[in-house]
Residue frames as a rotation matrix with the C-alpha (Angstrom) as fourth column:
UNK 1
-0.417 -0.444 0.793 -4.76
0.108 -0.891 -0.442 13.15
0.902 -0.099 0.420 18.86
UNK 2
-0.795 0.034 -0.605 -5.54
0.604 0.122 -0.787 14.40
0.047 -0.992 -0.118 22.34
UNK 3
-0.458 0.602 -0.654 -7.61
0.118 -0.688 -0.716 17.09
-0.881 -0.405 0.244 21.97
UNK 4
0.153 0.320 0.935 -9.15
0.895 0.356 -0.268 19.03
-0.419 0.878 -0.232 18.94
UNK 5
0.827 -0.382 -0.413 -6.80
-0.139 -0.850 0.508 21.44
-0.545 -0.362 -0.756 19.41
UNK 6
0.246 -0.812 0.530 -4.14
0.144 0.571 0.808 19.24
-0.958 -0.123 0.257 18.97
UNK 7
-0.076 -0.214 -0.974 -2.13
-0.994 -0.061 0.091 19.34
-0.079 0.975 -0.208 14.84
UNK 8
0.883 0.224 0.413 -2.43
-0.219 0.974 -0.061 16.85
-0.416 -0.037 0.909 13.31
UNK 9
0.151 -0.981 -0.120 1.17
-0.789 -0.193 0.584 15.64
-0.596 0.006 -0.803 13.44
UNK 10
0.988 0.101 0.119 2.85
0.025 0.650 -0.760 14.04
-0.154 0.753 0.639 10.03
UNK 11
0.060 -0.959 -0.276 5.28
-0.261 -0.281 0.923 12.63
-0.963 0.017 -0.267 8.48
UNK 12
0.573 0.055 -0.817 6.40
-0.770 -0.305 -0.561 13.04
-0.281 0.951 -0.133 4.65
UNK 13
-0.077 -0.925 0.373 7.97
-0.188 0.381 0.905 9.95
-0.979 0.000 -0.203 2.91
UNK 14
0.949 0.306 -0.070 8.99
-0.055 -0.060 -0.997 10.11
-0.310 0.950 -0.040 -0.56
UNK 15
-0.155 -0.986 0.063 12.82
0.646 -0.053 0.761 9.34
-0.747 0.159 0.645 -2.09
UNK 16
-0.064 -0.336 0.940 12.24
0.818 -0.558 -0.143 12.45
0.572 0.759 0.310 -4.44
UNK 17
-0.619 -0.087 -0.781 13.78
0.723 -0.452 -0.523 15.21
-0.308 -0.888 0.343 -2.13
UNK 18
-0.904 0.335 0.266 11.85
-0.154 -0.835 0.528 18.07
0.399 0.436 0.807 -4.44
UNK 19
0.209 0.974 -0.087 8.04
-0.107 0.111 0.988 16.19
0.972 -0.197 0.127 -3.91
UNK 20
0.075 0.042 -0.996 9.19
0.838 0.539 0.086 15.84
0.541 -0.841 0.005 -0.32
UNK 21
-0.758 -0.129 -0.639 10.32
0.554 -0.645 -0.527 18.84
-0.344 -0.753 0.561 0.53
UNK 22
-0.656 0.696 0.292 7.19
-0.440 -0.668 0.601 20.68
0.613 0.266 0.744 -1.52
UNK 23
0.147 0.987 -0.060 4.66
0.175 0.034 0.984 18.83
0.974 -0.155 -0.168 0.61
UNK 24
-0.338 -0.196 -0.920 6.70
0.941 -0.074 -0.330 19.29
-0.003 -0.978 0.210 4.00
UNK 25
-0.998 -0.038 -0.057 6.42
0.047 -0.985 -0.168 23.13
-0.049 -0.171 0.984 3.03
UNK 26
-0.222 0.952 0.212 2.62
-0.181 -0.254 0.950 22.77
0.958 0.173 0.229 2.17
UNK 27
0.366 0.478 -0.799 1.48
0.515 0.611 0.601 21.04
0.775 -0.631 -0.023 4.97
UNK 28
-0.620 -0.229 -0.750 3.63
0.686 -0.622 -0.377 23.35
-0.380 -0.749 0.543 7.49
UNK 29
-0.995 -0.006 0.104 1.84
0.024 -0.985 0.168 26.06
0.102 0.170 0.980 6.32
UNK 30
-0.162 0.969 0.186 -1.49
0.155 -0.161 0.975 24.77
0.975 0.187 -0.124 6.63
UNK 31
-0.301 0.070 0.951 -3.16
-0.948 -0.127 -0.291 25.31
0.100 -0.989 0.105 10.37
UNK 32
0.420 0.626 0.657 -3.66
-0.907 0.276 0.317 22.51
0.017 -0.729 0.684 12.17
UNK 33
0.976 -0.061 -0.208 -1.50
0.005 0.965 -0.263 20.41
0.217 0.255 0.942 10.60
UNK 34
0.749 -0.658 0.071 2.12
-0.562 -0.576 0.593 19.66
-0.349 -0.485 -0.802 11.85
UNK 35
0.660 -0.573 -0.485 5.16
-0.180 0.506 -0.843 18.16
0.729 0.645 0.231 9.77
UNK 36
0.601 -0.546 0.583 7.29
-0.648 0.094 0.756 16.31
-0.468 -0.832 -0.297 12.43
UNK 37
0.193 -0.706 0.681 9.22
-0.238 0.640 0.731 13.93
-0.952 -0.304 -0.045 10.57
UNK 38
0.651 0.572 -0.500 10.33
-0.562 -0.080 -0.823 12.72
-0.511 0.816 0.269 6.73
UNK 39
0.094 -0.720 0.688 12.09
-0.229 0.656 0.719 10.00
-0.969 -0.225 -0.103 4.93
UNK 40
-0.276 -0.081 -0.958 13.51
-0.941 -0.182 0.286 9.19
-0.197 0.980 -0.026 1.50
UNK 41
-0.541 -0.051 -0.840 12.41
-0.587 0.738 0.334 5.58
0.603 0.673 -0.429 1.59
UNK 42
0.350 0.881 0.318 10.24
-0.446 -0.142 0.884 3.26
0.823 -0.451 0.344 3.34
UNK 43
0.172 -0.574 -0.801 13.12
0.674 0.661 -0.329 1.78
0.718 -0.484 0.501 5.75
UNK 44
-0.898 -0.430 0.095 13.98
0.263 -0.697 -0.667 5.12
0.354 -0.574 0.738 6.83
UNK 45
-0.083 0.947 0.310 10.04
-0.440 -0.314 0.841 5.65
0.894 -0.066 0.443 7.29
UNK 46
0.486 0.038 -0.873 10.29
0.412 0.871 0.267 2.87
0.771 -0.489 0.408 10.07
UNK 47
-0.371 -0.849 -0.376 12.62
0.888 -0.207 -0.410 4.28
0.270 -0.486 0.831 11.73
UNK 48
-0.814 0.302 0.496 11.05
0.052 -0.813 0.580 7.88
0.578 0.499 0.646 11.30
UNK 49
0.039 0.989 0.140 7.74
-0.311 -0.121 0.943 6.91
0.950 -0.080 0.303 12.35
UNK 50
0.461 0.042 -0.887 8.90
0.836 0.315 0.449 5.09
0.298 -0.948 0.110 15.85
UNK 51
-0.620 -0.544 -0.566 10.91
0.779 -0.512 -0.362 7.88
-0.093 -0.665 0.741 17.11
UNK 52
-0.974 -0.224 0.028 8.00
0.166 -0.793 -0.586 10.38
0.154 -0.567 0.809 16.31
UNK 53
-0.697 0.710 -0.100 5.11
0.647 0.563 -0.513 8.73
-0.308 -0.423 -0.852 16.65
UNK 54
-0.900 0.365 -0.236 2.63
-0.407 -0.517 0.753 10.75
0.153 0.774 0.614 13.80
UNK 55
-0.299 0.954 -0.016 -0.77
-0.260 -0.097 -0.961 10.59
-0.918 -0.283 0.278 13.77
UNK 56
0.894 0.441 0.084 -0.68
0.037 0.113 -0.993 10.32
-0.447 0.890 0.085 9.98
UNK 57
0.071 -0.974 -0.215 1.68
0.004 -0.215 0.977 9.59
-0.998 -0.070 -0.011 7.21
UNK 58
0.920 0.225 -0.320 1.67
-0.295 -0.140 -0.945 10.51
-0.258 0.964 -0.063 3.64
UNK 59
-0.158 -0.964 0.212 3.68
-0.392 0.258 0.883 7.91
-0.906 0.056 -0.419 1.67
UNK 60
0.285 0.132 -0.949 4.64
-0.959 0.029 -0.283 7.48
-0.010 0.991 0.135 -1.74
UNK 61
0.860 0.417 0.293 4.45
-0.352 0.902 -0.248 3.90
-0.368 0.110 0.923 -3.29
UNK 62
0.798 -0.602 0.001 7.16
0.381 0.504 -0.775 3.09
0.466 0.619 0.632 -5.68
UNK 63
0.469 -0.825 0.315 10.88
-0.811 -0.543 -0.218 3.65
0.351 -0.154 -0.924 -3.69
UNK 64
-0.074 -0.719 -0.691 14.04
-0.313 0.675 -0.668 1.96
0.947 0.167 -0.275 -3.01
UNK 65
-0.835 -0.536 0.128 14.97
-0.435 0.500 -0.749 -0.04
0.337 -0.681 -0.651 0.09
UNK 66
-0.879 0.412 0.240 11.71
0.443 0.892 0.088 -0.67
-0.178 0.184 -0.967 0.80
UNK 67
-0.728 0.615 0.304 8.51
0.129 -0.313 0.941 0.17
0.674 0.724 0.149 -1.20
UNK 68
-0.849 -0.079 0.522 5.53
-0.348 -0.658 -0.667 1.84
0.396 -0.749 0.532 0.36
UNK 69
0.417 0.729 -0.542 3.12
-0.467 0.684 0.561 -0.82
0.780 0.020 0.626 0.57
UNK 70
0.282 -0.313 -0.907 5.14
0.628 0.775 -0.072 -3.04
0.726 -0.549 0.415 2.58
UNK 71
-0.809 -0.553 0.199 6.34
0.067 -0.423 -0.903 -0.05
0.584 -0.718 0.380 4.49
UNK 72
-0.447 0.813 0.373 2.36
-0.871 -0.490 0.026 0.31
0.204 -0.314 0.927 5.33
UNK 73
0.406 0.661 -0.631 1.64
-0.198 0.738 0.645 -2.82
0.892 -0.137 0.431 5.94
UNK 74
-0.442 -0.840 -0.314 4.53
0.522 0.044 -0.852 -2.97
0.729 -0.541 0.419 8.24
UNK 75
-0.933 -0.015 0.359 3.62
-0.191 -0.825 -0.532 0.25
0.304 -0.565 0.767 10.30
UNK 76
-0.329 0.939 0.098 -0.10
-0.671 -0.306 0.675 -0.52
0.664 0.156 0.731 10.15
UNK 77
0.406 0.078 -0.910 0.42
0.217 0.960 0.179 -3.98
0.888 -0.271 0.373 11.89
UNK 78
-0.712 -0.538 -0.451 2.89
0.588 -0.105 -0.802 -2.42
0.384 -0.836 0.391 14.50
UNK 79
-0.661 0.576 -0.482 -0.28
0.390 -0.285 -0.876 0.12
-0.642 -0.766 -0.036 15.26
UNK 80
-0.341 0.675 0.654 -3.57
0.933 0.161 0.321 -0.49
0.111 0.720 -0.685 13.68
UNK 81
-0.092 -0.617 -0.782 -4.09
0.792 -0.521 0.318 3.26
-0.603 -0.590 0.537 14.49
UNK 82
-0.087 -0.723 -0.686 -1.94
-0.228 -0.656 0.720 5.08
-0.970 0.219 -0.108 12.01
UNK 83
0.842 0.509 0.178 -3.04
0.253 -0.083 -0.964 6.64
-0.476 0.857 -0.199 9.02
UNK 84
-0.488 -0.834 -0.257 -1.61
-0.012 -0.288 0.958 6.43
-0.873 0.470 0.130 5.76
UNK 85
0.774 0.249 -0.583 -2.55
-0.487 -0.356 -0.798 8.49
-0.406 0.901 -0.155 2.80
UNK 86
-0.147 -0.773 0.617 -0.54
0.668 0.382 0.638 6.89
-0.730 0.506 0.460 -0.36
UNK 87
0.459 -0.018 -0.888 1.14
-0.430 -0.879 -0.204 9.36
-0.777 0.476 -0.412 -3.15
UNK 88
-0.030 -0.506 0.862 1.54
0.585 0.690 0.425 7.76
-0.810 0.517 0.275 -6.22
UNK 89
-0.451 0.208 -0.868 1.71
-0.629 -0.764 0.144 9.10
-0.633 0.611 0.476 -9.69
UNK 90
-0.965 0.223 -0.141 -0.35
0.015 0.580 0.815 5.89
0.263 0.784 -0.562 -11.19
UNK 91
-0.014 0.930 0.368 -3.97
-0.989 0.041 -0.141 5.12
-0.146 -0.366 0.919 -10.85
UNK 92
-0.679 0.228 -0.698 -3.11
-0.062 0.929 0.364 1.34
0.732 0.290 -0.616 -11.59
UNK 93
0.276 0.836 0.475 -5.93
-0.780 -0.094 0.619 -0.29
0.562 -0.541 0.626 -10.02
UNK 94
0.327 -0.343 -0.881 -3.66
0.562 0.820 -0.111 -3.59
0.760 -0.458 0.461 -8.21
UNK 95
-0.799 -0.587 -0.130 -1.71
0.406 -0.367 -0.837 -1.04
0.444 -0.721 0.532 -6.89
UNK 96
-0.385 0.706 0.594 -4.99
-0.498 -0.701 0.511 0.51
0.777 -0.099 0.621 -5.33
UNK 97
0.612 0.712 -0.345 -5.89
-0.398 0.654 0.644 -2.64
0.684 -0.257 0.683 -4.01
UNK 98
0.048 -0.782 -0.621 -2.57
0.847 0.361 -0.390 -3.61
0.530 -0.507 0.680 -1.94
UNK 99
-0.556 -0.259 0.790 -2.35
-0.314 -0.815 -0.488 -0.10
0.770 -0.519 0.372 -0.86
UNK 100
0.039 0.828 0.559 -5.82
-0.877 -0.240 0.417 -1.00
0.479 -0.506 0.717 1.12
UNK 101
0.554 -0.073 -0.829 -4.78
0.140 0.990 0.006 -4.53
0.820 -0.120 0.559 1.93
UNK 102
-0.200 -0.759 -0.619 -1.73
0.821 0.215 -0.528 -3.34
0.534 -0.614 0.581 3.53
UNK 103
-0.260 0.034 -0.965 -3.63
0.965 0.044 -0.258 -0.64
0.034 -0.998 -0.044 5.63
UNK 104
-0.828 -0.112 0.550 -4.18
0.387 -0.824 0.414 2.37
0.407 0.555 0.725 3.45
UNK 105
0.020 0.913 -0.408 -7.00
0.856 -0.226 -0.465 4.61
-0.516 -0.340 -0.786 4.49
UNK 106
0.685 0.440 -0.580 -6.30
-0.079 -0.747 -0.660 7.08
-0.724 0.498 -0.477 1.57
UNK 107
-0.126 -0.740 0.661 -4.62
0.762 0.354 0.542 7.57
-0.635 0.572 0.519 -2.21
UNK 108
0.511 -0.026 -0.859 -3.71
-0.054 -0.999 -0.002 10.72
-0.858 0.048 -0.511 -3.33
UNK 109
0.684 -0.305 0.663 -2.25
0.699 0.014 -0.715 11.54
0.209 0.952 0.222 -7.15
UNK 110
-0.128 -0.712 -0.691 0.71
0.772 -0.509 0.381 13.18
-0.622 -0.485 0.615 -6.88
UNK 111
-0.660 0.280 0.697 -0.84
0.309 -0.745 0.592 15.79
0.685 0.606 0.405 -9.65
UNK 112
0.611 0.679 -0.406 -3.73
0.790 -0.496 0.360 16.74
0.043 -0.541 -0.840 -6.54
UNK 113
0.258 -0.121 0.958 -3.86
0.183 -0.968 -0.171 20.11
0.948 0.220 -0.228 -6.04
UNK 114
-0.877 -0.363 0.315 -2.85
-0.251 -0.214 -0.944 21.95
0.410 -0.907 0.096 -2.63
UNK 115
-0.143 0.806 0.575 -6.99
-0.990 -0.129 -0.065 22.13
0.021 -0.578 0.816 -1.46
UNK 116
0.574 0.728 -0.375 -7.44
-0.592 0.686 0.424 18.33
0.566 -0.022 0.824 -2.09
UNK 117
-0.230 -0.871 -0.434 -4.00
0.071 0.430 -0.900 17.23
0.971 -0.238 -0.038 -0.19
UNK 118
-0.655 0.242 0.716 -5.33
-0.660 -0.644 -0.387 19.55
0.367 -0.726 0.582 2.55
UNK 119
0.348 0.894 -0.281 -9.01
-0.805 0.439 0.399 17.71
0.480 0.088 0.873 2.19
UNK 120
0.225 -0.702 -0.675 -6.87
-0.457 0.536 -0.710 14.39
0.860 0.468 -0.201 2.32
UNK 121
-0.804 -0.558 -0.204 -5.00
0.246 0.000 -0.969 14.76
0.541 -0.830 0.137 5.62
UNK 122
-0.647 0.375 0.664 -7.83
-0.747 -0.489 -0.451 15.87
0.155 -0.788 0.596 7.62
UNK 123
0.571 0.747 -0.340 -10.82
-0.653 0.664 0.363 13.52
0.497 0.015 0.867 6.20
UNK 124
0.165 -0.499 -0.851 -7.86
0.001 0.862 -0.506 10.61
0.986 0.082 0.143 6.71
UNK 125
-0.795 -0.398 0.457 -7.11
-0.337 -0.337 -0.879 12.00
0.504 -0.853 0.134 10.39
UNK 126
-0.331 0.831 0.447 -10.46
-0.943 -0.272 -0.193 12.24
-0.038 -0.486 0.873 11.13
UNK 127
-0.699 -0.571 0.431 -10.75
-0.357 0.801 0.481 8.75
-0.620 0.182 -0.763 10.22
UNK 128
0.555 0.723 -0.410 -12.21
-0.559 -0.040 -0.828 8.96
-0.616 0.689 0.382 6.99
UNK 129
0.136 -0.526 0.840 -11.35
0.701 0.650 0.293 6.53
-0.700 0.549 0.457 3.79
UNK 130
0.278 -0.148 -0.949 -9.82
-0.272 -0.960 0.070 9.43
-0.921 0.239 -0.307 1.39
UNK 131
-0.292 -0.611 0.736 -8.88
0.768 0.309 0.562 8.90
-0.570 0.729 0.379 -2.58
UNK 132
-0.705 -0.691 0.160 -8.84
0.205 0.017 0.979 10.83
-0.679 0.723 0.130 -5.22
UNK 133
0.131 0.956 -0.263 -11.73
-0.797 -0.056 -0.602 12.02
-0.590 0.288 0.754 -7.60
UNK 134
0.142 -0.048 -0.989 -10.39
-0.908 0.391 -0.149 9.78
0.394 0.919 0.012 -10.36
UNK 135
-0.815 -0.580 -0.008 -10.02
-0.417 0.595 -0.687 6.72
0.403 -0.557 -0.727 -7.83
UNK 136
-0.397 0.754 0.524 -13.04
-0.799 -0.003 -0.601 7.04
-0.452 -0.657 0.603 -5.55
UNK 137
0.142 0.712 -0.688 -15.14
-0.979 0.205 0.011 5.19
0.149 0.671 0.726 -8.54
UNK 138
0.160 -0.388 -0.908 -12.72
-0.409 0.811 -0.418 2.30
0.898 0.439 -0.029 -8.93
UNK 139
-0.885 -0.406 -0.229 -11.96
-0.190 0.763 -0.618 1.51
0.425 -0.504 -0.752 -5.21
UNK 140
-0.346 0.917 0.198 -15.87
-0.864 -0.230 -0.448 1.70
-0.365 -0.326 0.872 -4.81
UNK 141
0.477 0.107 -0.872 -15.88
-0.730 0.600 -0.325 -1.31
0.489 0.792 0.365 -7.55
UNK 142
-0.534 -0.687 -0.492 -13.00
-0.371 0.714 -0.594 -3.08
0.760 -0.135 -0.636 -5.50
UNK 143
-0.752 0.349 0.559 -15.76
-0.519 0.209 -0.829 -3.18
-0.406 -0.914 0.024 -2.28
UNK 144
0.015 0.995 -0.095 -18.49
-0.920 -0.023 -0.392 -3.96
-0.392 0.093 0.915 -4.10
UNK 145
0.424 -0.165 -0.891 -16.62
-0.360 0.872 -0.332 -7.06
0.831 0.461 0.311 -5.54
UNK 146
-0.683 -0.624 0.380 -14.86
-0.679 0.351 -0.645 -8.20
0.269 -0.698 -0.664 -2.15
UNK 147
0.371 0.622 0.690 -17.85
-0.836 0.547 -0.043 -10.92
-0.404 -0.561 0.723 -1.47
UNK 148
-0.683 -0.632 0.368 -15.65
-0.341 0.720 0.604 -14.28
-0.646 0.287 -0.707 -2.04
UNK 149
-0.020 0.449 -0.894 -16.36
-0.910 0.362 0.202 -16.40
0.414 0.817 0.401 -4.57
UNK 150
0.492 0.220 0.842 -17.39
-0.799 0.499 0.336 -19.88
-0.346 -0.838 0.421 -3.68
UNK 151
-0.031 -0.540 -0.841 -15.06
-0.883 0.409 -0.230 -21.88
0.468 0.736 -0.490 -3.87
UNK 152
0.592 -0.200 -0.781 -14.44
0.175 0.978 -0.118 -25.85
0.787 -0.067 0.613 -3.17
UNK 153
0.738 -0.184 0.649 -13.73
-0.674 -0.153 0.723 -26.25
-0.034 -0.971 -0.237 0.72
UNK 154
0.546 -0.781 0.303 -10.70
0.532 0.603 0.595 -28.71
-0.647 -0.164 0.744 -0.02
UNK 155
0.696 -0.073 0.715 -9.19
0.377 -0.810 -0.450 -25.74
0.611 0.582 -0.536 -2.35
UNK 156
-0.109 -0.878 -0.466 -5.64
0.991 -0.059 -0.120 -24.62
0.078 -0.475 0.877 -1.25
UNK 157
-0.813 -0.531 -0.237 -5.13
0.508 -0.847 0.155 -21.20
-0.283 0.006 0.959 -0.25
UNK 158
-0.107 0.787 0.608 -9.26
0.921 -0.152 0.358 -19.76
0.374 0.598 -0.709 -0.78
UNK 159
0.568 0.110 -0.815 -8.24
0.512 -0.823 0.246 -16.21
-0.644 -0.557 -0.524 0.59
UNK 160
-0.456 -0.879 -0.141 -6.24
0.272 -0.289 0.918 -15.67
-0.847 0.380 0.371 -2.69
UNK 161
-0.310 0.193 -0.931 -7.47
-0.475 -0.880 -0.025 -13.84
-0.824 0.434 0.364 -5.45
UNK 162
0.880 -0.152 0.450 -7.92
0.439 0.620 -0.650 -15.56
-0.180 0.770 0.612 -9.29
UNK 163
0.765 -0.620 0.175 -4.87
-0.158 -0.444 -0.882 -13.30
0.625 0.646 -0.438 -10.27
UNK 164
-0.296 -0.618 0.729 -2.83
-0.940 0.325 -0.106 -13.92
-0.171 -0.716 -0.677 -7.25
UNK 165
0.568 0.319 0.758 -3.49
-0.273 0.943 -0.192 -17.54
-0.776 -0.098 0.623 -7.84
UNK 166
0.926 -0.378 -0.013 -2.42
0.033 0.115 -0.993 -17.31
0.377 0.919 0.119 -11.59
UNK 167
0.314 -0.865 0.393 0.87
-0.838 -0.446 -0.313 -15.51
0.446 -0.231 -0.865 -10.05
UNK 168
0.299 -0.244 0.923 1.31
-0.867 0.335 0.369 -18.00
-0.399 -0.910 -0.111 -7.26
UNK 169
0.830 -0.036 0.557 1.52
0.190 0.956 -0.222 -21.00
-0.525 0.290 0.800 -9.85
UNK 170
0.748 -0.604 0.273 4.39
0.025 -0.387 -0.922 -19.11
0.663 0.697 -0.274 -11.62
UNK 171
0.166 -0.728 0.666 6.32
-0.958 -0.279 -0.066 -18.52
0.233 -0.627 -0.743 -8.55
UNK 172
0.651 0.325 0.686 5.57
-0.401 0.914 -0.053 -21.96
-0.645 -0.241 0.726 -7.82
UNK 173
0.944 0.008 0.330 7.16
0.285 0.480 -0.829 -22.85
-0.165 0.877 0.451 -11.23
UNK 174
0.022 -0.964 -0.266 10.29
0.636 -0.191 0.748 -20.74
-0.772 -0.186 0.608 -10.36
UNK 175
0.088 0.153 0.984 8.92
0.860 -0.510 0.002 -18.52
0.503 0.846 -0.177 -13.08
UNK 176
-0.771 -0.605 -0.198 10.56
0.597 -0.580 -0.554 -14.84
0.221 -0.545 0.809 -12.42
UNK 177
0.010 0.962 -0.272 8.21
0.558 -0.231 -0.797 -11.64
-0.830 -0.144 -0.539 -12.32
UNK 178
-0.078 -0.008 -0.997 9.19
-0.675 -0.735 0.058 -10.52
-0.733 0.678 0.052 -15.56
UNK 179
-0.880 0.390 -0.271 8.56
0.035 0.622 0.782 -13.87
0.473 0.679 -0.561 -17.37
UNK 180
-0.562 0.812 -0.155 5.10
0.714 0.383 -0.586 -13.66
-0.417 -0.440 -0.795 -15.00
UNK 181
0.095 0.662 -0.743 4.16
0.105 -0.749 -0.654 -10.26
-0.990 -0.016 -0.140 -16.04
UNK 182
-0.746 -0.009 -0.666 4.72
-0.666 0.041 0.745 -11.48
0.020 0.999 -0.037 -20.14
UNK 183
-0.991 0.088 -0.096 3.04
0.035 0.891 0.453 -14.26
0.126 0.446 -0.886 -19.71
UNK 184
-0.132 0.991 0.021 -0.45
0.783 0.118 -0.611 -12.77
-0.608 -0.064 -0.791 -18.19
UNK 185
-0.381 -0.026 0.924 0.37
0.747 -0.598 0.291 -9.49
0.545 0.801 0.248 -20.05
UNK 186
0.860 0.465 -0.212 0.41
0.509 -0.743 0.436 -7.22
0.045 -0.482 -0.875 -17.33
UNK 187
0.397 -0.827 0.398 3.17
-0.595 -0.562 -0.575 -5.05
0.699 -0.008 -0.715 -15.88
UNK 188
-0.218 -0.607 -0.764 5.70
0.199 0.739 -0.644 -5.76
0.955 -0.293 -0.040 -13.79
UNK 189
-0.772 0.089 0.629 4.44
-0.539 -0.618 -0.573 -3.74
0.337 -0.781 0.525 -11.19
UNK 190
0.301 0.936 -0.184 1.34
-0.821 0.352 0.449 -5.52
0.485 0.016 0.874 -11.14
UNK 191
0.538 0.033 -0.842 2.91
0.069 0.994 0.083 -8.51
0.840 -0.103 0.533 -10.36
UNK 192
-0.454 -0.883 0.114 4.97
0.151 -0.202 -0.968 -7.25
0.878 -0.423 0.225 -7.69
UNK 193
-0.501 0.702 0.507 2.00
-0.865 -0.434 -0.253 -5.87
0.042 -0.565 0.824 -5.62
UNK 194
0.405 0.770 -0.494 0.37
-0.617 0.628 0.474 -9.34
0.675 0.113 0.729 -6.36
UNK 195
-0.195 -0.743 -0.640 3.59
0.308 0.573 -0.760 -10.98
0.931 -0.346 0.117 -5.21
UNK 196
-0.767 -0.002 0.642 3.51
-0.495 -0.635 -0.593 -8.31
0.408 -0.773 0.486 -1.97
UNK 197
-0.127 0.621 0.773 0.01
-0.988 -0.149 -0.043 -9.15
0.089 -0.769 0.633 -1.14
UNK 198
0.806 0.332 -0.490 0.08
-0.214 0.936 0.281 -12.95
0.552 -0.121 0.825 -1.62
UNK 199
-0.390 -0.851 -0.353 3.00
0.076 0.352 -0.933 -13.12
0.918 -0.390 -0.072 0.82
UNK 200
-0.697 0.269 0.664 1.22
-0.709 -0.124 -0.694 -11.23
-0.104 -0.955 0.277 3.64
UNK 201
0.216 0.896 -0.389 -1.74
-0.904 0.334 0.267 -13.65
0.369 0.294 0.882 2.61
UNK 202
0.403 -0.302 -0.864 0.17
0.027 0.948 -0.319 -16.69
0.915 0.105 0.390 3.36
UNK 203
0.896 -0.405 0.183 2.23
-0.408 -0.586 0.701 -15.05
-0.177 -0.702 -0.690 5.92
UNK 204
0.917 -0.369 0.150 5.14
0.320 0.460 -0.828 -15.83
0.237 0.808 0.540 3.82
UNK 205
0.375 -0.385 -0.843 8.47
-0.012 -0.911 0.411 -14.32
-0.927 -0.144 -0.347 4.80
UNK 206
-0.236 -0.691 -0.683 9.41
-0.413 -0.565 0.714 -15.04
-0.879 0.451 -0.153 1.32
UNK 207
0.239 0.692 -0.682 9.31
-0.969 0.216 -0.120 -16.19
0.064 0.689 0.722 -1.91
UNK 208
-0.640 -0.303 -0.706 11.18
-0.239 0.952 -0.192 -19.32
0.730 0.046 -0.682 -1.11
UNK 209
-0.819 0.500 0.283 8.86
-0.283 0.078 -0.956 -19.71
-0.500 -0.863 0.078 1.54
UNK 210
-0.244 0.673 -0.698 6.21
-0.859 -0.484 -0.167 -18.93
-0.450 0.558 0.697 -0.87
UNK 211
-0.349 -0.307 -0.885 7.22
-0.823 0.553 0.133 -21.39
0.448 0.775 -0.446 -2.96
UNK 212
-0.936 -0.330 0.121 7.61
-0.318 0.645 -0.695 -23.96
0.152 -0.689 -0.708 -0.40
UNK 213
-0.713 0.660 0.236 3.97
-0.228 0.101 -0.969 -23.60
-0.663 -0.745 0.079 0.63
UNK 214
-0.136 0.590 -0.796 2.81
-0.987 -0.147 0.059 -23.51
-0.082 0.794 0.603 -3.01
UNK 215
-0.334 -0.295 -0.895 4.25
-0.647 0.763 -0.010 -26.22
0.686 0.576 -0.446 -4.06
UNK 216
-0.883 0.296 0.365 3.00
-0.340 0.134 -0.931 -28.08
-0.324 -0.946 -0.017 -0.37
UNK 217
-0.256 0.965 0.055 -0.38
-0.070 0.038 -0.997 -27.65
-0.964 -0.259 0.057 -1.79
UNK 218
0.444 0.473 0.762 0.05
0.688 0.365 -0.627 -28.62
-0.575 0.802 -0.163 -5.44
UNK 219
0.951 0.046 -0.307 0.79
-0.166 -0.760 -0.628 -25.38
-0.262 0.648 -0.715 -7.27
UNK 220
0.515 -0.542 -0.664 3.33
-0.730 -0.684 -0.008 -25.36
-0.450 0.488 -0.748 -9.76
UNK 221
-0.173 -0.596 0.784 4.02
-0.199 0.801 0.565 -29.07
-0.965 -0.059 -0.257 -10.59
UNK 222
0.642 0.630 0.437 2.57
0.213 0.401 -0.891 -28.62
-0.737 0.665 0.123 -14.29
């Protein structure tokens, strides 16, 4: 922002028009905080966010065309900047962890009240790291474990998780993400967000890409 005068100017993306328009109307109403822009998905967010250039954007995770991780990783890369608060209604704890991969700087329940949304947007503006009471704990757990394991310096790919690993040998295998997410016994989400961040990890543009490089380095020939 220019000044500290200045609103802090957002946009709202969510493809439910009800949770979209209820937080455009909160957020106009608070001082200081201006609602300039809002989008039902994270394509239209793109789009959205270049033409009005926000200070901050509060986006929800799970939507169609494209999902709000990748829309934040996207936006975050085009300007390291720009804050994004994420509105989900899970507390999985992958999805926590991709949000912050792909540039989050806050994660908001979509059950928060009006005072902690409020909190939220400002702390995030201000560039603070914002989550959740029921969050805080767990992405406090995800720093405190981020020192790599050592691993063998002729090891493919040693910027990948163990679980993104597990994943990667499935994709590797041409295994879908619903025979991946039976087979470790997670969700499918889970594996999607794994998928998500082991692409930007590689710098994949896909999974055939993906593949390509797995399989390059061994993975999936068992």
């Amino acid at each position: 922002m220019s000044s500290t005068t200045a609103p802090i100017r957002v946009v709202v993306v969510d493809d439910h028009q009800i949770v979209r328009d209820g937080l455009t109307s909160l957020l106009g109403a608070l001082d200081g905080i201006e609602v300039v822009g809002s989008a039902a998905d994270g394509r239209e967010a793109l789009h959205v966010v270049e033409e009005t250039a926000p200070d901050l954007v509060v986006m929800d995770i799970q939507m169609p065309q494209l999902d709000g991780i990748e829309a934040t990783r996207f936006l975050t890369g085009r300007d390291p900047a720009l804050r994004v608060v994420m509105l989900t209604m899970n507390e999985d704890d992958d999805t926590v962890l991709s949000a912050i991969r792909a540039g989050a700087c806050g994660y908001l329940l979509k059950g928060a009240g009006a005072e902690e949304v409020q909190h939220a947007i400002r702390s995030a503006a201000a560039g603070g790291m914002v989550f959740g009471a029921g969050l805080a704990a767990k992405v406090a757990g995800f720093f405190a474990g981020a020192t790599p394991v050592a691993r063998s310096a002729d090891e493919p790919f040693p910027e990948l998780t163990d679980r993104e690993r597990d994943v990667l040998q499935r994709i590797a295998a041409g295994r879908t993400n619903d025979e991946i997410a039976a087979a470790l016994h997670v969700s499918n989400k889970t594996v999607r967000n794994a998928v998500s961040a082991i692409y930007a990890k590689l710098h994949a543009t896909g999974r055939a890409d993906a593949i390509v490089k797995a399989r390059e380095a061994g993975y999936g020939r068992d």
